[in-house]
C-alpha positions in Angstrom: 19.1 28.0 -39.4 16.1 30.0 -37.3 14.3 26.6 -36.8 16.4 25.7 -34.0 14.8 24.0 -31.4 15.5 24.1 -27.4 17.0 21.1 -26.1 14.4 18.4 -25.2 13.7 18.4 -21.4 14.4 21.8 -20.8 11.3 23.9 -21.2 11.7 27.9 -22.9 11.4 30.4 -20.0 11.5 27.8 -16.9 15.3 26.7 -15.1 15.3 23.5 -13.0 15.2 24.0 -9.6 19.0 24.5 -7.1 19.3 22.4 -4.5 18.4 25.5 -2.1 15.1 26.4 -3.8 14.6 23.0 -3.7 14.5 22.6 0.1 12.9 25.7 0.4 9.8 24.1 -2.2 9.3 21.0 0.0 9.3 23.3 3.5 6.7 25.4 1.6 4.8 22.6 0.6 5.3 20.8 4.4 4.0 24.1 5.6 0.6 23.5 3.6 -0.4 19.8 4.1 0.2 21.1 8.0 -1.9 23.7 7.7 -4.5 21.7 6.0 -4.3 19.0 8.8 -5.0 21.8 11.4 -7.7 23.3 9.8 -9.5 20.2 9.3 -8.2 18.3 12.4 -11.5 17.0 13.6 -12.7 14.8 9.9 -9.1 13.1 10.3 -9.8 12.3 14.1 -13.2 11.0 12.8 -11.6 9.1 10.1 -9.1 7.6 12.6 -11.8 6.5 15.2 -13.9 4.5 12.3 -11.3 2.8 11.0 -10.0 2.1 14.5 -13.4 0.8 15.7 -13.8 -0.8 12.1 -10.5 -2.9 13.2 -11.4 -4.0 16.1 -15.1 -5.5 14.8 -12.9 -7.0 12.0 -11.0 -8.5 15.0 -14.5 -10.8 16.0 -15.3 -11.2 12.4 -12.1 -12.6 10.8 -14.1 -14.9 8.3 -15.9 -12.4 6.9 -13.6 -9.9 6.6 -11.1 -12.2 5.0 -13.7 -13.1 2.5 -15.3 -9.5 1.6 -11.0 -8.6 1.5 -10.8 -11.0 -1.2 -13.9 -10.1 -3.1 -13.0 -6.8 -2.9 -9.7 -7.4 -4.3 -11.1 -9.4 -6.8 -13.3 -6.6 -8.2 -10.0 -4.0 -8.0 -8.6 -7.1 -10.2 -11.9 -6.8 -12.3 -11.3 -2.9 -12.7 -8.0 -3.3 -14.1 -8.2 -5.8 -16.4 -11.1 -3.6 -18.2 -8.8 -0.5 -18.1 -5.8 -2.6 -19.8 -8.2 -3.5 -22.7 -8.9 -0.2 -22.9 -5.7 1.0 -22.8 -4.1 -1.9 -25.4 -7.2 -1.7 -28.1 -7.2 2.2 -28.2 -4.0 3.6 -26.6 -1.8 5.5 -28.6 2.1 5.1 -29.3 1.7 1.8 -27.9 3.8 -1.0 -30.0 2.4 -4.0 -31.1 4.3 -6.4 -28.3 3.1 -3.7 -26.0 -0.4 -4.3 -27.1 -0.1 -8.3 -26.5 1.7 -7.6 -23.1 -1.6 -5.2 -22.2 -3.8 -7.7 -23.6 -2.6 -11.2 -22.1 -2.7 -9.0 -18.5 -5.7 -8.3 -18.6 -6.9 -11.5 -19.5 -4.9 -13.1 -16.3 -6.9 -9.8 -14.3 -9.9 -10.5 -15.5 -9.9 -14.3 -14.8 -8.2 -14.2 -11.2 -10.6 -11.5 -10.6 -13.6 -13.5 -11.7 -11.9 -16.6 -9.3 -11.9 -14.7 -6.4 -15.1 -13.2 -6.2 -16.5 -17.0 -7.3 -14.1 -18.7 -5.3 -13.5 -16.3 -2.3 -12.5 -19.4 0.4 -9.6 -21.1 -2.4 -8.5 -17.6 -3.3 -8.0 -17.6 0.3 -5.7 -20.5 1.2 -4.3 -20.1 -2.0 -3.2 -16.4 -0.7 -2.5 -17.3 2.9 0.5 -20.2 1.4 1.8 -17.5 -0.8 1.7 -15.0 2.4 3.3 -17.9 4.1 5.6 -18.7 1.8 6.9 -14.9 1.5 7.6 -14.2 5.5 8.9 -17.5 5.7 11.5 -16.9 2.8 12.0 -13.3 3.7 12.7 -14.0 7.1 16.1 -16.4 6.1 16.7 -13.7 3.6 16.4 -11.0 6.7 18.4 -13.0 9.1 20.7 -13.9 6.4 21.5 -10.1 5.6 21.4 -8.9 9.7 24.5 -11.1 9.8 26.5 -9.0 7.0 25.5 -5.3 8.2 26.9 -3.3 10.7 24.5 -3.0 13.8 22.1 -5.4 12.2 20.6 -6.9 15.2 17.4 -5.4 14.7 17.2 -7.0 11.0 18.1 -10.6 12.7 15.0 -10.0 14.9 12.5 -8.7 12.5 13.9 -11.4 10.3 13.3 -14.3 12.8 9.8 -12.5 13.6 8.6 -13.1 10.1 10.3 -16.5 10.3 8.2 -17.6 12.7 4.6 -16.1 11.5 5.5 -17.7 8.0 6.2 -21.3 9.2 3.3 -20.9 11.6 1.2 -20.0 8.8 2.2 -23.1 6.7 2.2 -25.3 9.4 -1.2 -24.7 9.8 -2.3 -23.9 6.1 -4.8 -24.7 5.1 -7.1 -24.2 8.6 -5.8 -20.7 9.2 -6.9 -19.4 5.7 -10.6 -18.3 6.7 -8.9 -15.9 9.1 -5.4 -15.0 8.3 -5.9 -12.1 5.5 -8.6 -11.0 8.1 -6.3 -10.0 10.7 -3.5 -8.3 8.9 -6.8 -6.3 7.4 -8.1 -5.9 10.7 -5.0 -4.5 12.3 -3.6 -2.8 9.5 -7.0 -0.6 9.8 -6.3 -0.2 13.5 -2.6 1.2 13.0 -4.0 3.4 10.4 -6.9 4.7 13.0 -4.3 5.3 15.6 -1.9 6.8 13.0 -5.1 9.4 12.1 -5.7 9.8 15.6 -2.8 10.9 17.0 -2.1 12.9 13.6 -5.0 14.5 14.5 -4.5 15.6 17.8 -1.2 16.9 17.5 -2.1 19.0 14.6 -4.6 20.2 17.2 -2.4 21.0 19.9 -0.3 23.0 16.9 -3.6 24.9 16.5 -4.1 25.9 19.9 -0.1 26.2 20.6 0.7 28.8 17.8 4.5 28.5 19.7 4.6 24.9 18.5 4.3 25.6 15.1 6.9 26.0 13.1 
């Protein structure tokens, strides 16, 4: 009996982490990404004034950017639906069902992708009634669910919030659809320019403060 194996998940000469070393693995690593950030403060601060500026021109542009956001997307769509026929023709240990599943899914990404970089202004309004659809639904479900938790006033009102933006939507589907995608674009890249920005400048006062850092 000398062909006895290790038990599988447990690798020979390694022994999962305790809780302690853990902790003391993500501090390390915390410590790291910090230091990084500091070192190159000034590229995120860069990063975070384009996109922020690239917000607010997306802001006067809402057409356009709701248009190139679905043509975009459709090429992303394009991407992955070559990459699944990849993956079920010439992946390995894949089943035959598994194969189908890959196949048929990148059929359906291939041919939405296609639609929306045809069709950018249908893939549009067809996207702003499903974005619609979703706050309006998951605004009752929000409220719904604020009601039934302790303390869950601030559920109720980010429930009715995304209540209202959902039936405004659909009430005014389809003449919203040229711009609708283009905003939550537009300020998504602004909260992500002033989330770089003032990532950025605190990992510089860290830099210059060696008592701030931990």
């Amino acid at each position: 009996m000398d062909d006895v194996k290790e038990p599988s998940g447990v690798e020979e000469g390694k022994k999962p982490m305790t809780p302690e070393e853990y902790e003391e693995y993500k501090e390390e690593m915390a410590k790291k990404q910090m230091a990084s950030v500091m070192a190159h403060w000034p590229w995120y601060l860069i990063l975070g004034i384009v996109l922020t500026v690239l917000g607010i021109v997306g802001l006067g542009m809402l057409p356009f950017v709701t248009l190139a956001s679905i043509s975009v997307f459709g090429v992303f769509l394009i991407v992955g639906g070559i990459m699944l026929i990849f993956a079920g023709l010439f992946g390995r240990g894949e089943t035959g069902g598994t194969r189908i599943f890959q196949l048929l899914l990148a059929v359906l990404y291939l041919a939405v992708g296609v639609t929306m970089i045809e069709e950018p202004l249908l893939s549009a309004q067809i996207l702003t009634f499903i974005l619609g659809g979703a706050y309006f639904v998951f605004g009752i479900i929000k409220v719904l669910m604020g009601f039934k938790v302790q303390n869950g006033g601030i559920v109720i009102f980010s429930g009715v919030i995304d209540f209202f933006i959902g039936a405004m939507i659909l009430a005014n589907w389809p003449e919203w659809s040229p711009w609708v995608i283009g905003i939550f674009v537009a300020v998504e890249l602004i909260v992500a320019g002033a989330s770089f920005i003032a990532m950025s400048l605190g990992a510089r006062s860290m830099k210059n403060n060696p008592e701030l850092q931990v």
